[in-house]
DRENDO-1510 file (C-alpha; in Angstrom, 1 decimal, always signed):
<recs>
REC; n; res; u; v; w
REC; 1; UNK; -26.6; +1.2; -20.5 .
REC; 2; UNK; -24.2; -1.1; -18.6 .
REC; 3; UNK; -24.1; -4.3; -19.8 .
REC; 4; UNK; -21.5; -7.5; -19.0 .
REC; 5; UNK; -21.2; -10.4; -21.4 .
REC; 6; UNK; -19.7; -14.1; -20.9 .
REC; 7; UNK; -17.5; -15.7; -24.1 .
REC; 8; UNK; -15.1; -18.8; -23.7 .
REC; 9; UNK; -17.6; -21.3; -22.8 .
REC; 10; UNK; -17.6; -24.6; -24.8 .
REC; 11; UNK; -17.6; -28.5; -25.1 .
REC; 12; UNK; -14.5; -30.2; -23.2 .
REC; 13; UNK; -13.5; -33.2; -22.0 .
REC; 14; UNK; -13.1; -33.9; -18.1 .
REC; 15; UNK; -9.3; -32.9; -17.1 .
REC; 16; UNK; -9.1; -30.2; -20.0 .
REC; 17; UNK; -9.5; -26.7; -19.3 .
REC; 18; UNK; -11.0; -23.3; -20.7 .
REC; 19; UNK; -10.8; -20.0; -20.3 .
REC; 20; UNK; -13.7; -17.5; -19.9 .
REC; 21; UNK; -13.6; -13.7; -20.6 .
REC; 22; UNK; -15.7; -10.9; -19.2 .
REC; 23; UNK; -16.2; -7.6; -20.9 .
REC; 24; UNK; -17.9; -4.5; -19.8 .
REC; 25; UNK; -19.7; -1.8; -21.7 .
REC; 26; UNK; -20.8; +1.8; -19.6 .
REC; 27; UNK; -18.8; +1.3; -16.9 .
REC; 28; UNK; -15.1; +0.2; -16.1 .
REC; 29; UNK; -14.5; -2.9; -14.7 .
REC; 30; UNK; -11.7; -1.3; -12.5 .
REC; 31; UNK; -14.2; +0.4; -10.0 .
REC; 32; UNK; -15.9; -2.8; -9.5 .
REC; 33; UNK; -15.6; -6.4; -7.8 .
REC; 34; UNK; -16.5; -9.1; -10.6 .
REC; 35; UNK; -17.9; -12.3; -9.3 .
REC; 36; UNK; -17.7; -15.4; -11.1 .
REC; 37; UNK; -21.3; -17.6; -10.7 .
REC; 38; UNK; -22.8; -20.8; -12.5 .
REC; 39; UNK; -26.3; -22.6; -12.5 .
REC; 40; UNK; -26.5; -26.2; -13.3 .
REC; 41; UNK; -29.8; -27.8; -14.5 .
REC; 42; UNK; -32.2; -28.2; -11.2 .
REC; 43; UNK; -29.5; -26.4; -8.5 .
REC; 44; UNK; -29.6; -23.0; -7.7 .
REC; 45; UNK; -27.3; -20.4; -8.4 .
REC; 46; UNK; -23.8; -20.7; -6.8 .
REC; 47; UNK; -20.7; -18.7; -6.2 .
REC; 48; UNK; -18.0; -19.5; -7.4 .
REC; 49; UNK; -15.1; -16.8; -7.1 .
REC; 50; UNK; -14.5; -12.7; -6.8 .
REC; 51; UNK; -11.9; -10.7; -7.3 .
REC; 52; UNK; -11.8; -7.4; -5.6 .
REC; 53; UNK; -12.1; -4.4; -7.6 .
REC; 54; UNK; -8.8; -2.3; -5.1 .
REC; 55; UNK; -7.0; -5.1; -3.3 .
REC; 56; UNK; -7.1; -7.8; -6.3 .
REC; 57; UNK; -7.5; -10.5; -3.5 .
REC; 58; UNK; -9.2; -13.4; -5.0 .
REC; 59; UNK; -11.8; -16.0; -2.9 .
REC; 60; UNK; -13.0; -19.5; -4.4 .
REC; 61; UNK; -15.6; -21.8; -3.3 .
REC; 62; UNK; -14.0; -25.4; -1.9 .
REC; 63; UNK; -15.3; -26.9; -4.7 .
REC; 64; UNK; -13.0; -25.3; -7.1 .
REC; 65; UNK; -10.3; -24.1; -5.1 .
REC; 66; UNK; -6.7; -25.2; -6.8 .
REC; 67; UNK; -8.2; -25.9; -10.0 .
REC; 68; UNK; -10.1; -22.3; -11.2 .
REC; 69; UNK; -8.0; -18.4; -11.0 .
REC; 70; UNK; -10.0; -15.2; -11.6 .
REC; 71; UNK; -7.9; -12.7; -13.0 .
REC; 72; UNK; -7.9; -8.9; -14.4 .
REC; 73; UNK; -5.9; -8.8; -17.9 .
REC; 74; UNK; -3.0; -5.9; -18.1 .
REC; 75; UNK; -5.3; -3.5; -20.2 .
REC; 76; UNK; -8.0; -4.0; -16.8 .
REC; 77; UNK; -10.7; -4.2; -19.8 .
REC; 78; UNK; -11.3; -8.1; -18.9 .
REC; 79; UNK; -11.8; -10.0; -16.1 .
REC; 80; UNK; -11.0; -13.9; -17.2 .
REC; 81; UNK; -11.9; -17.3; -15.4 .
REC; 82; UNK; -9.3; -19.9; -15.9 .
REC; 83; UNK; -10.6; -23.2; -15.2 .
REC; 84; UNK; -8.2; -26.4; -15.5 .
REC; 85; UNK; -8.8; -29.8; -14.2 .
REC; 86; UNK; -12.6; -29.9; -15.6 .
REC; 87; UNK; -14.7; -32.4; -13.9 .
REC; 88; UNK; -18.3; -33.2; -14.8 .
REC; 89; UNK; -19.9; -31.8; -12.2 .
REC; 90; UNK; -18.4; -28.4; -13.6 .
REC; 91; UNK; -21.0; -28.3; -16.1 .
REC; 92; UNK; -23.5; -25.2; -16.0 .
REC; 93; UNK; -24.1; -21.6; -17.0 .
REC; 94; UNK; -21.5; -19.5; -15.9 .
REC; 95; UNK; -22.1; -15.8; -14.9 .
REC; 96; UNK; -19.9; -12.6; -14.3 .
REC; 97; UNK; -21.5; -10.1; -12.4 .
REC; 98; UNK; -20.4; -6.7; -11.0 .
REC; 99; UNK; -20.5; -5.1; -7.3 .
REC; 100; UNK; -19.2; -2.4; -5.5 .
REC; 101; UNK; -17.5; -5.3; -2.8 .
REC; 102; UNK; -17.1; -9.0; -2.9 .
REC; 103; UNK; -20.6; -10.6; -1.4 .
REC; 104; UNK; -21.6; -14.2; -1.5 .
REC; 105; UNK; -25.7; -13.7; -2.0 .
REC; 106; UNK; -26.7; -12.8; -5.5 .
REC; 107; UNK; -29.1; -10.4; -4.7 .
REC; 108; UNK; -26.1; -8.0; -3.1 .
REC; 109; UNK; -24.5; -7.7; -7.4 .
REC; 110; UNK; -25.8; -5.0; -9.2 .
REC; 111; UNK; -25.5; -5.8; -13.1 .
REC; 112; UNK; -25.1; -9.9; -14.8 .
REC; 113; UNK; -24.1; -11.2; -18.1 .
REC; 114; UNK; -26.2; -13.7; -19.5 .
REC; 115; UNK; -24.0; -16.3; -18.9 .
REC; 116; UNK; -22.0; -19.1; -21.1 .
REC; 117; UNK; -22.6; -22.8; -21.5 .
REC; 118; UNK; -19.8; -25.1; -19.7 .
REC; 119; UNK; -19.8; -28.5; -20.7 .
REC; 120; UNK; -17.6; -31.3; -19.5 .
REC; 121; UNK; -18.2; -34.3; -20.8 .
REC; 122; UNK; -16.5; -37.3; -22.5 .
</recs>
């Protein structure tokens, strides 16, 4: 079946940075657009960056514009999330999820990890 998973997520302090990883397994990540999403306690679900699966264009919410980059590794096996400049209000699950385009609303992505914990906290 096709399947994503999250890994990368962890415990830092506000300012540090981490790095998370998408995989893929059934499909290739090549043929798809990979959205990056997170949930904090009590908020709904928000987006939070895609890359495009042809162009490799890249969009980011204002709220972490400058401080987070989506990228596809060399191998294309990966996408990753590199978030620096942590701030508290960066704490929540984070999701990758896959599409045929880039679309804000969560109901438009077809397959979801089950997401990794992001915690920045002193």
């Amino acid at each position: 079946q096709l399947q994503l998973v999250e890994s990368g997520g962890g415990l830092v302090q506000p300012g540090g940075s981490l790095r998370l990883s998408c995989s893929a397994s059934g499909f290739t990540l090549d043929d798809y657009a990979i959205g990056w999403f997170r949930q904090a306690p009590g908020k709904e679900r928000e987006g939070v960056s895609c890359i495009s699966g042809s162009s490799g264009n890249t969009n980011y919410a204002a709220s972490v514009e400058g401080r987070f980059t989506a990228y596809r590794d060399n191998a294309k096996s990966t996408v990753s999330l590199q978030m620096n400049s942590l701030k508290p209000e960066d704490t929540a699950v984070y999701y990758c999820a896959a599409a045929a385009y880039c679309a804000v609303a969560t109901i438009d992505w077809d397959y979801w990890g089950q997401g990794t914990q992001v915690t920045v906290s002193s």
